[in-house]
C-alpha positions in Angstrom: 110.7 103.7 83.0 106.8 102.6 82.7 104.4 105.6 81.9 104.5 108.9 80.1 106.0 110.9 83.1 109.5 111.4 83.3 109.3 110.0 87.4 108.4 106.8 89.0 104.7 106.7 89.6 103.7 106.4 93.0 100.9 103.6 94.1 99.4 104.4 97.0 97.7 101.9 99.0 95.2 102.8 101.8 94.9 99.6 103.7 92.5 100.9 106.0 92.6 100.1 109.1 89.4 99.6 109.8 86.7 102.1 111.7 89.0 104.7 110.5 86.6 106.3 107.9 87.8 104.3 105.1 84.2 103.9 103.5 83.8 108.0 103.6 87.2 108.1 102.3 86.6 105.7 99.5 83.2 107.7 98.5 85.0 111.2 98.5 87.8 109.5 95.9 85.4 108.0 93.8 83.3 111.2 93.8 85.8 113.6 93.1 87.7 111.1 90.7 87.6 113.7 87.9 89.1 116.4 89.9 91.7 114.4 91.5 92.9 113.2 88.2 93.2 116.8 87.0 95.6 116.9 89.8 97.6 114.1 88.9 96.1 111.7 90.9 93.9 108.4 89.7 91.6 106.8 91.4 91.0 104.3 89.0 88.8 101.3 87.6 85.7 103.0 88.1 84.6 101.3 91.4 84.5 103.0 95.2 86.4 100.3 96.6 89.2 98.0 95.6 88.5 94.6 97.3 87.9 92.9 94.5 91.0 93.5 92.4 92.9 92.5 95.6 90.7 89.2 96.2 91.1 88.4 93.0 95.2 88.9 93.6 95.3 86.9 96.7 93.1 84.3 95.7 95.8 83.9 92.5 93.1 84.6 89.9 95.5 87.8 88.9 98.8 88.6 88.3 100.2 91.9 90.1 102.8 92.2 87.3 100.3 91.9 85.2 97.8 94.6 87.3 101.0 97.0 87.6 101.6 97.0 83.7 97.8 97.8 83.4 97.5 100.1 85.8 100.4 101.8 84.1 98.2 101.8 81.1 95.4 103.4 82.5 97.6 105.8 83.8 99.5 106.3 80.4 95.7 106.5 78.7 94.6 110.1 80.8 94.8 113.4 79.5 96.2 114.6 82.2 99.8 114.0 83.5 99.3 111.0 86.1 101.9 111.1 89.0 99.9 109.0 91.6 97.4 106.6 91.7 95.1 105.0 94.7 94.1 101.6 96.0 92.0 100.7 98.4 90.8 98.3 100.3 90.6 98.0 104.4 90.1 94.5 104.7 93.4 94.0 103.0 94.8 94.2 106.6 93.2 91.6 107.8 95.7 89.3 105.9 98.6 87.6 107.6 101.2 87.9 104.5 101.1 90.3 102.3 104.0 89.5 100.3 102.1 88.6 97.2 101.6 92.5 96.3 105.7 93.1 96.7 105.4 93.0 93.0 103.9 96.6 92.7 107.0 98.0 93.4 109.0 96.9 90.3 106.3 98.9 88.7 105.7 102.0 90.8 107.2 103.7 94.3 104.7 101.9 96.4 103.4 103.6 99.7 101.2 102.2 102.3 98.7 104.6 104.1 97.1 103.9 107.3 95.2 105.6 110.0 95.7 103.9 113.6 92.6 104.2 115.9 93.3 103.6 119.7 93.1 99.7 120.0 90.5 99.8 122.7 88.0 102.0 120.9 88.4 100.2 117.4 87.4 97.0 119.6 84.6 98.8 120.8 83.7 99.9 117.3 84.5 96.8 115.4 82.3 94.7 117.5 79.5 96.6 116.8 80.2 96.9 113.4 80.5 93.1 112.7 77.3 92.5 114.3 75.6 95.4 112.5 77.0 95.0 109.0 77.1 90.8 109.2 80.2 90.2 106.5 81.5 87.6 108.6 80.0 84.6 109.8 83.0 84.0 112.1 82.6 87.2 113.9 78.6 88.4 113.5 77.0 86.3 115.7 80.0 86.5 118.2 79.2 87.7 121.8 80.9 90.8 123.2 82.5 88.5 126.0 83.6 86.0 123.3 85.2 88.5 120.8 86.9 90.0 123.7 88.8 87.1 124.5 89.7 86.0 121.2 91.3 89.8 120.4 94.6 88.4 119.4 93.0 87.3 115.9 92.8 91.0 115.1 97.1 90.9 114.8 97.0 94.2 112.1 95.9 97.1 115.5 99.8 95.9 116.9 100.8 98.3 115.1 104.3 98.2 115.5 104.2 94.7 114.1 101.6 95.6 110.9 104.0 98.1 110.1 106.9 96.0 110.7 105.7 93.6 108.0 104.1 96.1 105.6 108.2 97.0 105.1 109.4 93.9 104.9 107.1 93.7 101.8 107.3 97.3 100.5 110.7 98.8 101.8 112.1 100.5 105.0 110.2 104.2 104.4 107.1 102.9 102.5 104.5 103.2 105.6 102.9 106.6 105.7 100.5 106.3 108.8 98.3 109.3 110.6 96.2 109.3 113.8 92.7 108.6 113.9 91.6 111.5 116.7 89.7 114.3 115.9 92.6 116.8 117.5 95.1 115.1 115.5 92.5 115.7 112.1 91.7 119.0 112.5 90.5 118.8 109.4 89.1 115.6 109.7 89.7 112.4 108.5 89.3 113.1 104.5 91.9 116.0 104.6 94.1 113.6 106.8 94.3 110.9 104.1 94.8 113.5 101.6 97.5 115.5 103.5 99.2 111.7 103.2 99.2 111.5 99.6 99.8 115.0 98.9 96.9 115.7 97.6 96.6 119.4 98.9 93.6 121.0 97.7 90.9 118.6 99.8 89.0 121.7 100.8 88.1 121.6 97.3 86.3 118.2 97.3 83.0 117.2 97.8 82.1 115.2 100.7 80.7 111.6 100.4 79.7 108.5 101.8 78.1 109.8 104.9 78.8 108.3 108.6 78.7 104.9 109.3 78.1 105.1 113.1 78.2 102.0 115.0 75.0 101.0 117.2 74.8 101.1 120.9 75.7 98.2 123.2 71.6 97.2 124.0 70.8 97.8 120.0 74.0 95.6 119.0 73.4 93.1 121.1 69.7 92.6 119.7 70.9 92.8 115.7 73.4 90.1 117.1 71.4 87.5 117.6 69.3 88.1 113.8 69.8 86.8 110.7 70.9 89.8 108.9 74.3 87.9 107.1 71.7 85.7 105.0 69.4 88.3 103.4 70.7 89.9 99.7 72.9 92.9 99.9 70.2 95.5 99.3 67.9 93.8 101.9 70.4 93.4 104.6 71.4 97.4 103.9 67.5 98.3 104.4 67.7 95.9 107.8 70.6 97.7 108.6 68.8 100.8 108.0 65.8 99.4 110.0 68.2 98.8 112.9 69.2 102.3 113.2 65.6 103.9 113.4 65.4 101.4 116.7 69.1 102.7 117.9 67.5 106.4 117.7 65.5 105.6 119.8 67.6 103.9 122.5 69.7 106.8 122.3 67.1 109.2 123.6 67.2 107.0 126.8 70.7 105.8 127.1 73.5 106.5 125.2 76.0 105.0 126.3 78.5 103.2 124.0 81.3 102.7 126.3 81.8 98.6 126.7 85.3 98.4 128.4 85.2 98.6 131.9 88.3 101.1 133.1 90.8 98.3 134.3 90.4 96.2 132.0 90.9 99.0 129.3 93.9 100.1 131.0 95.5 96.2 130.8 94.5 96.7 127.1 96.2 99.8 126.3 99.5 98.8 128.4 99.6 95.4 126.1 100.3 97.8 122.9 101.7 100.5 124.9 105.2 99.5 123.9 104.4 99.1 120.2 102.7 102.2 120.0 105.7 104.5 121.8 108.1 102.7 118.7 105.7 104.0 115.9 105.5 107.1 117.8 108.7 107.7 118.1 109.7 106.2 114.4 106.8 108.0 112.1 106.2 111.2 114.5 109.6 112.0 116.6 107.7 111.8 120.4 106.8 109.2 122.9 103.0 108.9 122.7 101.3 107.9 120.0 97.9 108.9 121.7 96.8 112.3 123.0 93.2 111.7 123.9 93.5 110.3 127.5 91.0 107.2 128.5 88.3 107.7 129.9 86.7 109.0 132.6 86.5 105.9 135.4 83.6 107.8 136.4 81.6 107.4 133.0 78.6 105.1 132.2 79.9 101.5 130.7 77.4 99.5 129.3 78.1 95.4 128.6 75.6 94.4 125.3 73.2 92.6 126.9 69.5 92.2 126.3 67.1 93.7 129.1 66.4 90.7 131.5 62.3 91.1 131.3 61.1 90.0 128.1 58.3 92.0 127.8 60.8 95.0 128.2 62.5 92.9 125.0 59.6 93.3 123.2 58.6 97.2 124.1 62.2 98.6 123.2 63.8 96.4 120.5 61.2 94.1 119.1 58.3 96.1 118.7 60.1 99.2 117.1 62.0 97.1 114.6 58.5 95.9 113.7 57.6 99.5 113.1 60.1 100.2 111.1 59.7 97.0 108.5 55.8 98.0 108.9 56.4 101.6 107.6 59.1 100.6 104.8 56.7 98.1 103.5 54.1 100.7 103.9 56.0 103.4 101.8 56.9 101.0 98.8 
C-alpha cells in the first residue's frame, strides 16, 4: 500500500464547476495550507491552483502514474499523518474525456467534488465572466445572443451526463457533488466544499481570495468589445480592476443583472430538468435538485447592449473608464 498510513489515501479532486466560488475556495486552501495539513489534509505543490499540473497531464507532457507516485511522496515527506490530499482545477471540466486521469486511482481512493449552479444563472454568470476576465478568445469577444445559441458547447452544466462520465472514469460512488445556493450553504460555499472532503473544522480557517462578481449587462457588454485578452496578466487584472470602478457606477443607476427573459429561461431549465431530478434523486434522495424558484416574471431583464446615443456611450462607459486609467496612472 503507497504512503506511510496504514489506509488508502484519498485524492480529492475539485473540478469546479465553474462560477461556483472555486477561485475563493482555491485561496482559502492555499492559505490555510499549514493548518489543513495538521489535519491530515495536503494541499500541495505550493501553488493556489492546479491547472498546470493537469495541462501538463492532458497535453502528455506528464505521466499520472508518475504524478500519483510523487504525490505519494510528498505526502509520505510531511510531518504530519497525511490521509487526504486536494486538486484543483475548474477548467478541468471543460474537457470532453477525462479518462487520461483514471490512473490516479491505482494510487489513491479518488473522489470528484463538484458544486452545481442552476444552469440558467451560471450562463448568466459565465458570460459575463468570459468577457470580463478575457481567457478565451473563442468566447471573449462573443455576443450575449451568440453565446446563447451556441450553449450546447458548455456539455459539463448536464449534469446528469458530467457525472455520468466522471464514473465511468473514477468508479460508481466517486462523485461527491453539493448545491451552489446560498440556503443550501448556510455556511457558505468554503464550509460546503469542506463539509465534502471532511474537513470539519472550516470555521477555523481564514478566509481568502475575495469575490469575483461578474459585471452588469450594460458594463459587460462595453469590456466586450475591448482588447483586454492581449494586454500581460498584471495589466489586464488592473483593466479588469479599471472595469469595475465603471460597473459601480452603473450600479447606482441600474442594477439589473438579469439577461434571460422568463420564457425562454423556463425552456432552459425544463431542457435539464430531467438530468437534474436523476442527480437529485441519486446524490440527495428527493426530486428537485433546486430550491430557489426562478424568478420573478415581474423583475427587470436587461439584454447587454450598448446605449443607442453615442454621446450617452461616451458619458457612462467611456469617459469613466478614462477616469479610472487617469487616476491609476496618477497614483503610480
Amino acid at each position: 500500500m503507497p504512503g506511510k498510513t496504514r489506509s488508502r489515501r484519498t485524492l480529492y479532486l475539485h473540478f469546479g464547476v465553474h462560477r461556483t466560488a472555486t477561485t475563493a475556495i482555491q485561496a482559502t486552501l492555499f492559505a490555510n495550507r499549514d493548518k489543513m495539513r495538521s489535519g491530515g489534509f495536503l494541499y500541495p505543490l505550493g501553488v493556489q491552483r492546479h491547472i498546470g499540473l493537469f495541462n501538463e497531464i492532458f497535453a502528455g507532457r506528464k505521466n499520472v502514474d508518475r504524478v500519483g507516485r510523487m504525490l505519494q511522496a510528498r505526502a509520505d515527506a510531511q510531518k504530519h499523518d497525511i490521509h487526504s490530499l486536494i486538486l484543483s482545477d475548474e477548467a478541468v471540466s471543460k474537457r470532453p474525456d477525462l479518462g487520461v486521469l483514471a490512473g490516479f486511482c491505482d494510487h489513491f481512493d479518488v473522489k470528484v467534488v463538484i458544486g452545481l449552479r442552476r444552469q440558467d444563472l451560471w450562463l448568466e454568470s459565465w458570460w459575463a465572466q468570459n468577457v470580463k476576465g478575457q481567457w478565451d478568445r473563442e468566447l471573449c469577444h462573443r455576443s450575449w445572443p451568440e453565446f446563447m445559441a451556441n450553449r450546447d458547447i458548455f456539455h459539463w452544466i448536464d449534469y446528469d451526463r458530467y457525472i455520468g462520465h466522471l464514473e465511468e472514469v473514477f468508479g460508481e460512488g466517486s462523485v461527491i457533488p453539493y448545491v451552489f445556493e446560498r440556503g443550501q450553504m448556510p455556511d457558505g460555499p468554503i464550509a460546503a466544499f469542506c463539509k465534502a472532503v471532511g474537513y470539519s473544522r472550516f470555521k477555523g480557517l481564514k478566509k481568502a481570495g475575495g469575490e469575483n462578481i461578474s459585471l452588469t449587462p450594460e458594463t459587460s457588454e462595453f469590456v466586450r468589445h475591448l482588447p483586454f485578452i492581449d494586454a500581460p496578466m498584471k495589466v489586464r487584472l488592473k483593466l479588469i480592476e479599471m472595469a469595475e470602478g465603471v460597473d459601480r457606477r452603473i450600479r447606482q443607476q441600474d442594477a439589473t443583472t438579469l439577461m434571460i427573459p422568463w420564457q425562454e429561461r423556463n425552456r432552459i431549465m425544463d431542457q435539464y430538468a430531467e438530468g437534474n431530478r436523476k442527480v437529485a434523486r441519486k446524490f440527495f434522495g428527493r426530486d428537485q435538485l433546486f430550491f430557489d424558484p426562478l424568478p420573478d416574471p415581474s423583475l427587470a431583464v436587461k439584454t447587454p447592449a450598448l446605449p443607442e446615443d453615442p454621446e450617452l456611450v461616451m458619458q457612462r462607459l467611456v469617459a469613466p473608464f478614462m477616469q479610472e486609467l487617469i487616476t491609476y496612472l496618477s497614483d503610480r
